[in-house]
RODO-2510 file (C-alpha; in nm, 4 decimals, decimal comma):
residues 369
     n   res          X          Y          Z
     1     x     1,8786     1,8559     1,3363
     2     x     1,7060     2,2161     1,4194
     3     x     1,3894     2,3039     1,2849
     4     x     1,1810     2,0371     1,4706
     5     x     0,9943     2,2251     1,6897
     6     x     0,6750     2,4476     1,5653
     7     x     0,4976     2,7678     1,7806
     8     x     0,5775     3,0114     2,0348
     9     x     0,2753     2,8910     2,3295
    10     x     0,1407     2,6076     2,2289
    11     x     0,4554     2,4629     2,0678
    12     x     0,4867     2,1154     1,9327
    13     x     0,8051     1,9023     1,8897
    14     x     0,7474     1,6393     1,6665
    15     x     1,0296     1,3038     1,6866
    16     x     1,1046     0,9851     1,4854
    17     x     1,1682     0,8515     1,1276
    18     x     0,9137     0,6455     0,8796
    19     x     1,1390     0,2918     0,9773
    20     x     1,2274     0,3587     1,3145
    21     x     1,1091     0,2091     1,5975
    22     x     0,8059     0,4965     1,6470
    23     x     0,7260     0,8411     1,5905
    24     x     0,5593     1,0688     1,7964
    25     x     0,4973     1,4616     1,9496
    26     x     0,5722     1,6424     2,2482
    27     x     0,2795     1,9373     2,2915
    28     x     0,4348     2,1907     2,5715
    29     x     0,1932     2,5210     2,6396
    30     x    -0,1277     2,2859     2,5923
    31     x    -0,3380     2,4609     2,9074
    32     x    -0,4209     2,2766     3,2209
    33     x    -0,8090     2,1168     3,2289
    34     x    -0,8599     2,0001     2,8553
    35     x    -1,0553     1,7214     2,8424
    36     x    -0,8145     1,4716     2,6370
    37     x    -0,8098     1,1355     2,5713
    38     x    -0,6425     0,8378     2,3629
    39     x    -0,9358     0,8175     2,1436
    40     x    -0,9355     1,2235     2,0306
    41     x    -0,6330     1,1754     1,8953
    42     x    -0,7137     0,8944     1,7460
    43     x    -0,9850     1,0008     1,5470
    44     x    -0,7306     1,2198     1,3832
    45     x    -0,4838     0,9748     1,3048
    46     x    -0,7471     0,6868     1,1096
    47     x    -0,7775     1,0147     0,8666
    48     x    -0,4453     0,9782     0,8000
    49     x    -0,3114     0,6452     0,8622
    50     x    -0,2464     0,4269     0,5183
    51     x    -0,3796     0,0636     0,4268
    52     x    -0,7367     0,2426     0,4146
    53     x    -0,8163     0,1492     0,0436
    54     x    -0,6708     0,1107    -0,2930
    55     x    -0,5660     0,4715    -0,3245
    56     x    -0,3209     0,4792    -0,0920
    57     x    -0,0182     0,2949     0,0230
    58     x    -0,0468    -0,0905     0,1154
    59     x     0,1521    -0,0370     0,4121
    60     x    -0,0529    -0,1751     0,7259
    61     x    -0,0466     0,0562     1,0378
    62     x    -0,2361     0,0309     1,3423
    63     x    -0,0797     0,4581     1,3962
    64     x    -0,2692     0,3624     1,7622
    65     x    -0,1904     0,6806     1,9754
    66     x    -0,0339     0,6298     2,3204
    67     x    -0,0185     0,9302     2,5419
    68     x     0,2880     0,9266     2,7650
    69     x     0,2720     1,2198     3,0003
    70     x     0,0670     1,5255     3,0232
    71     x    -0,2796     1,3772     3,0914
    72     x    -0,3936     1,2617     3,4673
    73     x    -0,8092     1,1530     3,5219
    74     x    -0,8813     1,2249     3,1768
    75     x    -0,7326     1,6319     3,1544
    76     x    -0,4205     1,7996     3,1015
    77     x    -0,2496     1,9155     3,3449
    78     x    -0,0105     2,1575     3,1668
    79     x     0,3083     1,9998     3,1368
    80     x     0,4032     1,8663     2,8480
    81     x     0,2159     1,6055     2,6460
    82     x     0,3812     1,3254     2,5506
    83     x     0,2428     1,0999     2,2465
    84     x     0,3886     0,7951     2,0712
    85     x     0,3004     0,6351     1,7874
    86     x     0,4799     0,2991     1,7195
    87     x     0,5937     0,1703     1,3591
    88     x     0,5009    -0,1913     1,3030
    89     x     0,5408    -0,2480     0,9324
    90     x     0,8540    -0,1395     0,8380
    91     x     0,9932    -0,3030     0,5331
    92     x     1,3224    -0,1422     0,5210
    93     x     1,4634    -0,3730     0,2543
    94     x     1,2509    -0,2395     0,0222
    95     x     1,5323     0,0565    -0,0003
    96     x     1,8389    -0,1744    -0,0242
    97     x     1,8391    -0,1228    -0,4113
    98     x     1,8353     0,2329    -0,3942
    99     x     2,0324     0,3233    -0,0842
   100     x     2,2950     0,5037    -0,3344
   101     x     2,0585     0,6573    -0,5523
   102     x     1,8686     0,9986    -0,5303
   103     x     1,5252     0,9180    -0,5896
   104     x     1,3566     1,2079    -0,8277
   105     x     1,1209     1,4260    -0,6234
   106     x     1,2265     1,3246    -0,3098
   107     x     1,5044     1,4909    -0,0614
   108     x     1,7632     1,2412    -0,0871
   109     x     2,0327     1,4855    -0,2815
   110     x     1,8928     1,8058    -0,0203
   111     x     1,9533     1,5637     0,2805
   112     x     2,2969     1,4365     0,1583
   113     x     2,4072     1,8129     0,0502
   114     x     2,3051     1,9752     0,4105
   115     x     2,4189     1,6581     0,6462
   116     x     2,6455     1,4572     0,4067
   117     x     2,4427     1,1271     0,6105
   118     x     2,0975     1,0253     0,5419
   119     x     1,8572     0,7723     0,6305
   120     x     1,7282     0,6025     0,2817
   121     x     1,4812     0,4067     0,4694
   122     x     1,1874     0,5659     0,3370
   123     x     1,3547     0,9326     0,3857
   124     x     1,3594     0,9017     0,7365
   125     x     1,2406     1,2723     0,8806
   126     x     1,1625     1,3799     0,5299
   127     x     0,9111     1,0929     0,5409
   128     x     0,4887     1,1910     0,5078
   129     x     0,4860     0,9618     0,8344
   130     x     0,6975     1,2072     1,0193
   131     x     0,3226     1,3755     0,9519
   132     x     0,1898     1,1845     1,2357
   133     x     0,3030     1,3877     1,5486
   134     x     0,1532     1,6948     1,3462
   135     x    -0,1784     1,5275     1,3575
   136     x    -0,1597     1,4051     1,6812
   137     x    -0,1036     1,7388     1,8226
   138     x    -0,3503     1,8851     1,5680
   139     x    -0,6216     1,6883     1,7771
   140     x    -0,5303     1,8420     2,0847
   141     x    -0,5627     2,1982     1,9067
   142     x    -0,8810     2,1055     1,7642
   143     x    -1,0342     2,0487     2,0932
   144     x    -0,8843     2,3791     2,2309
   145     x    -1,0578     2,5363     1,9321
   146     x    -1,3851     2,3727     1,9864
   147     x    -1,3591     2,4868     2,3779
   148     x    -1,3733     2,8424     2,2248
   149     x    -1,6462     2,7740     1,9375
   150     x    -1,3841     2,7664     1,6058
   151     x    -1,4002     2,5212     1,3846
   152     x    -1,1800     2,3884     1,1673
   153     x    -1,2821     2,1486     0,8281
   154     x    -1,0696     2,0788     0,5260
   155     x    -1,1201     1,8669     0,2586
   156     x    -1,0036     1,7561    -0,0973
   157     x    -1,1148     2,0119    -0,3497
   158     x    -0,8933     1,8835    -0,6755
   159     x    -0,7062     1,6158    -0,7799
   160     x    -0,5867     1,5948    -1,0972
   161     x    -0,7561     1,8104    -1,3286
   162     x    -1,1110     1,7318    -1,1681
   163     x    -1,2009     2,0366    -0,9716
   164     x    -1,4912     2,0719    -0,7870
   165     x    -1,7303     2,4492    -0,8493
   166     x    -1,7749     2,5600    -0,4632
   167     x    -2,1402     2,5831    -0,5738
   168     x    -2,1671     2,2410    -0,6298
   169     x    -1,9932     2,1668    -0,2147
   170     x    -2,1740     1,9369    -0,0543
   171     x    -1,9976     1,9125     0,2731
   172     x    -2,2351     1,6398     0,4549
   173     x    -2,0402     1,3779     0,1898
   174     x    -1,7391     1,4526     0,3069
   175     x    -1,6606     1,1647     0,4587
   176     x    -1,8993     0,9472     0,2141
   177     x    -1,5942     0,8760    -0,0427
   178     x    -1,2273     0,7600    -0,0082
   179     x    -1,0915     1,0694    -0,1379
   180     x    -1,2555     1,3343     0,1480
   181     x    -1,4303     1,5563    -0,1849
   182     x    -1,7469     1,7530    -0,1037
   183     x    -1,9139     1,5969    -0,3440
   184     x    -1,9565     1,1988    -0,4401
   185     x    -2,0096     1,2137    -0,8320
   186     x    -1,6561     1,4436    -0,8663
   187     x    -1,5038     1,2034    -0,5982
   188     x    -1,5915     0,8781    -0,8721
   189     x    -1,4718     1,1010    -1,1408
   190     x    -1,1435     1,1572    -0,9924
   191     x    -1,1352     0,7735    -0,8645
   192     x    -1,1651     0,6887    -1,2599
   193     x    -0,8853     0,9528    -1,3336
   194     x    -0,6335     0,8004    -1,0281
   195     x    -0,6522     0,4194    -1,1742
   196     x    -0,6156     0,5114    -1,4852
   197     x    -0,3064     0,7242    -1,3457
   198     x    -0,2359     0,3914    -1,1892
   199     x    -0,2515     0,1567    -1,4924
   200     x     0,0218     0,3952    -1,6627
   201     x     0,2503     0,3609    -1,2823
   202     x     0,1564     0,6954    -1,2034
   203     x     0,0520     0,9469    -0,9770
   204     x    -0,1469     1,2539    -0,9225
   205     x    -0,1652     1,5581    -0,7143
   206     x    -0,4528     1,8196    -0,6217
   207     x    -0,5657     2,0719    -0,3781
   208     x    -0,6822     2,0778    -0,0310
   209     x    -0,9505     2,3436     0,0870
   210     x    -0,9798     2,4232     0,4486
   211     x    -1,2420     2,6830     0,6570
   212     x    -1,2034     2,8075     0,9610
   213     x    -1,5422     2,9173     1,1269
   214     x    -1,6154     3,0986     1,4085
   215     x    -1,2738     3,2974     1,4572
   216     x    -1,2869     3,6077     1,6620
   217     x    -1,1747     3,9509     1,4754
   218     x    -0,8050     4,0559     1,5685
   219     x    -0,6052     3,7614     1,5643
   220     x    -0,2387     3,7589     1,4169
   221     x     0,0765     4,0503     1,4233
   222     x     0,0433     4,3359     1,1610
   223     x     0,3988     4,2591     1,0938
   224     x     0,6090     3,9945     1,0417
   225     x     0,3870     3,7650     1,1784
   226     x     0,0582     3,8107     1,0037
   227     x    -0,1794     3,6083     1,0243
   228     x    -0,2176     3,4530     0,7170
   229     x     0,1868     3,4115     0,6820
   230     x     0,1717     3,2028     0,9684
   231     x    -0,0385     2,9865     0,8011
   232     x     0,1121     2,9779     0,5310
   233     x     0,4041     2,8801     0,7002
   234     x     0,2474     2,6290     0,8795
   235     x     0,0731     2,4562     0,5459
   236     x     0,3821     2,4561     0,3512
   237     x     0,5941     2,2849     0,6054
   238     x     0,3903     1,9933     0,4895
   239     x     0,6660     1,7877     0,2943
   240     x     0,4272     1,7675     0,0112
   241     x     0,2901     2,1114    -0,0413
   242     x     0,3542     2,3731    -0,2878
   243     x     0,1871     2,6376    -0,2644
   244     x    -0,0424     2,8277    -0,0365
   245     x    -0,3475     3,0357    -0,1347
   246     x    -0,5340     3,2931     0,1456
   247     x    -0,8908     3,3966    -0,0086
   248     x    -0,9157     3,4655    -0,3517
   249     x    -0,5513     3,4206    -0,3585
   250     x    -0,3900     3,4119    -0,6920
   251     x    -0,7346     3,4971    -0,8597
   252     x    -0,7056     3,8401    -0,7158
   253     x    -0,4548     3,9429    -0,9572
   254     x    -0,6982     3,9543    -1,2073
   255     x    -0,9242     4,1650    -1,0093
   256     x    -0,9680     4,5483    -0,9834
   257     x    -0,9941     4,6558    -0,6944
   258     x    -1,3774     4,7552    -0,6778
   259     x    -1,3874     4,3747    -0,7116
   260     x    -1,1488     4,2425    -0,4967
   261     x    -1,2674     4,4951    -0,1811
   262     x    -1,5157     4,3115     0,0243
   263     x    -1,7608     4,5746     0,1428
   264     x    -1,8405     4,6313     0,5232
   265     x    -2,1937     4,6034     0,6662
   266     x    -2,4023     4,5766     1,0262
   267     x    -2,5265     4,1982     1,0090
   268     x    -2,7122     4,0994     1,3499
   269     x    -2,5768     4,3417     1,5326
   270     x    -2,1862     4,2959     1,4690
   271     x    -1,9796     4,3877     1,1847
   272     x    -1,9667     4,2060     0,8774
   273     x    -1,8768     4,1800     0,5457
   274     x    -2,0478     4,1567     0,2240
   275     x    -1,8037     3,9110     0,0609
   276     x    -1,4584     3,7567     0,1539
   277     x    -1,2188     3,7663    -0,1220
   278     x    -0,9835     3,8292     0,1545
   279     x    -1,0324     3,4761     0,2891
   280     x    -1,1207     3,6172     0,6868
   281     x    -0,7748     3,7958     0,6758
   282     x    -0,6889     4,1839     0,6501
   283     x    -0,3566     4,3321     0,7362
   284     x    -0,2551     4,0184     0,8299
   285     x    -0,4738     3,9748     1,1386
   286     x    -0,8186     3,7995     1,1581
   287     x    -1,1394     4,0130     1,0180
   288     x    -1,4235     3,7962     1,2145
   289     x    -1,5108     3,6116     0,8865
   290     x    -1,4227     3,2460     0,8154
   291     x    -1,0537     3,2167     0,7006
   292     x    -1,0380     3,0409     0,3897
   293     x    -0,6836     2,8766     0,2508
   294     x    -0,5983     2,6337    -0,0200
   295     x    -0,2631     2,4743    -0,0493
   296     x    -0,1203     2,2691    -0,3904
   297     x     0,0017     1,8974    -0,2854
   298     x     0,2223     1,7944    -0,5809
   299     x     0,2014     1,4598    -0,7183
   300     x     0,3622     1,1943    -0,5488
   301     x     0,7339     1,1148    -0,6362
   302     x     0,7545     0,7469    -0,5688
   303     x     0,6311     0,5955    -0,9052
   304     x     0,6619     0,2185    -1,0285
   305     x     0,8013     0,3560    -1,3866
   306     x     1,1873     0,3993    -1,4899
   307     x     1,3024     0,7172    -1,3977
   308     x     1,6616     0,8877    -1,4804
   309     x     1,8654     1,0166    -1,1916
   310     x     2,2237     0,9869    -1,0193
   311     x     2,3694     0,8073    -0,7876
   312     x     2,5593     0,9830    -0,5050
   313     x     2,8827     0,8844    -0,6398
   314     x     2,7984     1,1073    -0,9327
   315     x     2,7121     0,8025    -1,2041
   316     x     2,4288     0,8265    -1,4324
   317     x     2,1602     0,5811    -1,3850
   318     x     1,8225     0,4970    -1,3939
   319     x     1,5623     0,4002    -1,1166
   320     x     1,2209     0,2240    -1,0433
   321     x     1,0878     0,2791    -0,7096
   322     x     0,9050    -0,0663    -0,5480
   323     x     0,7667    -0,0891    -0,2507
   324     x     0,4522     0,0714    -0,1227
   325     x     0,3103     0,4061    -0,1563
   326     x     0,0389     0,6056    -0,2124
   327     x    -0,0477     0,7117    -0,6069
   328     x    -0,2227     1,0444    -0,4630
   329     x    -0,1080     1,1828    -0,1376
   330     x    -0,4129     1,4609    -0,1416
   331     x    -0,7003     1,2469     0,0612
   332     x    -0,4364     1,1645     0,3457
   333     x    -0,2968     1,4904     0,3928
   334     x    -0,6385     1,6639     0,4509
   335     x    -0,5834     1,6006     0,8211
   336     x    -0,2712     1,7165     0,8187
   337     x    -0,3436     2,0542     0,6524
   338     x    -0,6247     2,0949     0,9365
   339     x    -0,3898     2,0298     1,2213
   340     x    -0,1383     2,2792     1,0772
   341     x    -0,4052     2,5235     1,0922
   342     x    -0,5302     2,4204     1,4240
   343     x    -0,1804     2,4014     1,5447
   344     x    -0,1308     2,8119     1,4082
   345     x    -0,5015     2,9581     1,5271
   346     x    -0,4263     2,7922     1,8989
   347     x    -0,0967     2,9536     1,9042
   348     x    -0,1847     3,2581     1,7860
   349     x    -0,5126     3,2777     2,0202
   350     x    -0,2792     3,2085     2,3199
   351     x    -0,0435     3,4765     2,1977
   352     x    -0,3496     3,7423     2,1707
   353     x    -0,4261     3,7347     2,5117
   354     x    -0,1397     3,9678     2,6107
   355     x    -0,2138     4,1989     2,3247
   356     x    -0,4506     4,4686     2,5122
   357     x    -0,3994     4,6019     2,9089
   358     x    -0,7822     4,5436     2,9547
   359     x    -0,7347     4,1654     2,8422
   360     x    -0,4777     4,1381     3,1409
   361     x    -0,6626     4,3149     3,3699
   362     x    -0,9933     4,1306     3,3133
   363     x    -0,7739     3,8064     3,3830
   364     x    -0,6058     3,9275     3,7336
   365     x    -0,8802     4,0914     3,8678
   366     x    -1,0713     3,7997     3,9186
   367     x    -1,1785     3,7643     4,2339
   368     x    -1,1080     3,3937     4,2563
   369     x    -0,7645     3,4138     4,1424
***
């Protein structure tokens, strides 16, 4: 299988399937001297990891990080990074009933078309746990980041219908409710709207919201690598997104373009802009503001209630997933849609260094080099 491996640096190669014996990442480019331990990454992965509370799936994970290789004393040393994470609650007979069938939603009938084999143990590398190594590494970005004073946050802005007004963010309660929304009293209305989405064996989707702050101006290729198509890229290589939003995004097709234009101004001594329908981005490289993207996580496939599909020897049939999963994937993939954009700025960053002569001759020219 091609199409494992993500970045041109600081690349990541992520490994395993959802009822295998572990999954895990391989970071190679991650720079010598980062200060990297078990427990980074591991704040990362409890975002993610299920069994945390009646929204998502009942499957018990420890997701406890091990690193393999890369780190010596407590720093990289710049060769690879090696990190495991080992699957101990697989119920793989769960999928006996429905080995032959292509679950609606899923990538059972993709999998079988492209490979003509696939794993129907919980979709194997089409799994959300395959998600794992992305965070994993995501953590290790994120500190690069923070070495260099960017920050990345993301969050739940939607689910369902239940949206919350960016005037009304409160980022501080963030982490206050199980669903990762900026704001407690939407979070309770949208944990009314997901068990009653429950009671009728089904499930929602949403939208994640993620800033970047602090990113230097004149990051990303004016061409085919822009900026903000590297992101999006990187955000909808998440199994469960569908769509990607930079700024204003679809909004600004309503807009004229007196509007849309965000106006440039001196502000303490640097430039600035008034606003930033342009979510930090302009000609595809960065503009010094804070990037802003959204992406659409559709509702999640595996539902409790009859569904009609095939099987793969072309009968007609219908289906009812058991098992356990989530009945919104939204609050779990948070982290994942901030290590895809961690991931993408680090790469990009590392990438820029080369872009000017002075750049390269600032670096050799050192005198303790």
């Amino acid at each position: 299988m091609a199409g494992s491996t993500y970045g041109t640096l600081f690349s990541v190669t992520t490994w395993g399937e959802s009822h295998g014996e572990a999954v895990g990442v391989v970071i190679d480019g991650c720079p010598a001297g980062l200060l990297l331990s078990e427990d980074d990454i591991q704040h990362f992965l409890d975002r993610r990891k299920p069994g945390q509370n009646k929204f998502t799936t009942k499957r018990k994970e420890s997701d406890k990080a091990e690193i393999l290789s890369g780190v010596f004393e407590g720093r990289t040393t710049g060769t690879p990074v090696s990190i495991m994470i080992r699957n101990e609650d697989q119920r793989s007979g769960d999928y006996g009933k429905i080995k032959d069938c292509y679950r609606p939603g899923h990538a059972d009938y993709t999998f079988d078309a492209k490979y003509g084999f696939r794993d129907y143990r919980g979709g194997g590398r089409s799994s959300g746990r395959e998600t794992i190594g992305r965070v994993a590494a995501g953590a290790a970005a994120s500190k690069v980041l923070r070495e260099l004073g960017i920050t990345v946050t993301a969050y739940t802005r939607s689910i369902g219908s239940i949206c919350i007004p960016p005037e009304e963010y409160r980022y501080e309660e963030i982490t206050e409710n199980l669903l990762y929304m900026p704001n407690n009293c939407y979070a309770k209305k949208a944990s009314a709207y997901l068990e009653a989405c429950m009671q009728r064996l089904d499930s929602s989707g949403g939208t994640i919201e993620c800033i970047v702050t602090g990113m230097p101006a004149g990051i990303g290729e004016p061409v085919f690598h822009k900026l903000d198509a590297s992101l999006a890229k990187a955000v909808m290589s998440i199994g469960a997104v569908k769509g990607v939003e930079i700024g204003d995004g679809f909004e600004a097709a309503k807009a004229s373009g007196s509007a849309n234009n965000d106006s440039f101004c001196f502000k303490n001594g640097k430039v600035s802009k008034k606003t930033n329908h342009a979510g930090g981005i302009l000609g595809g490289i960065s503009d010094g503001s804070s990037i802003l993207l959204r992406a659409a996580i559709k509702p999640t496939p595996s539902i409790a209630r009859e569904q009609q599909t095939i099987t793969n020897q072309g009968e007609n049939t219908s289906i009812t997933i058991a098992g356990r999963h989530d009945p919104v994937i939204v609050p779990r993939a948070v982290v994942v849609v901030e290590a895809m954009t961690a991931l993408t700025l680090t790469d990009l960053l590392m990438q820029n260094t080369v872009s000017r002569l002075d750049c390269l001759k600032n670096f050799y020219s050192r005198k303790n080099l």
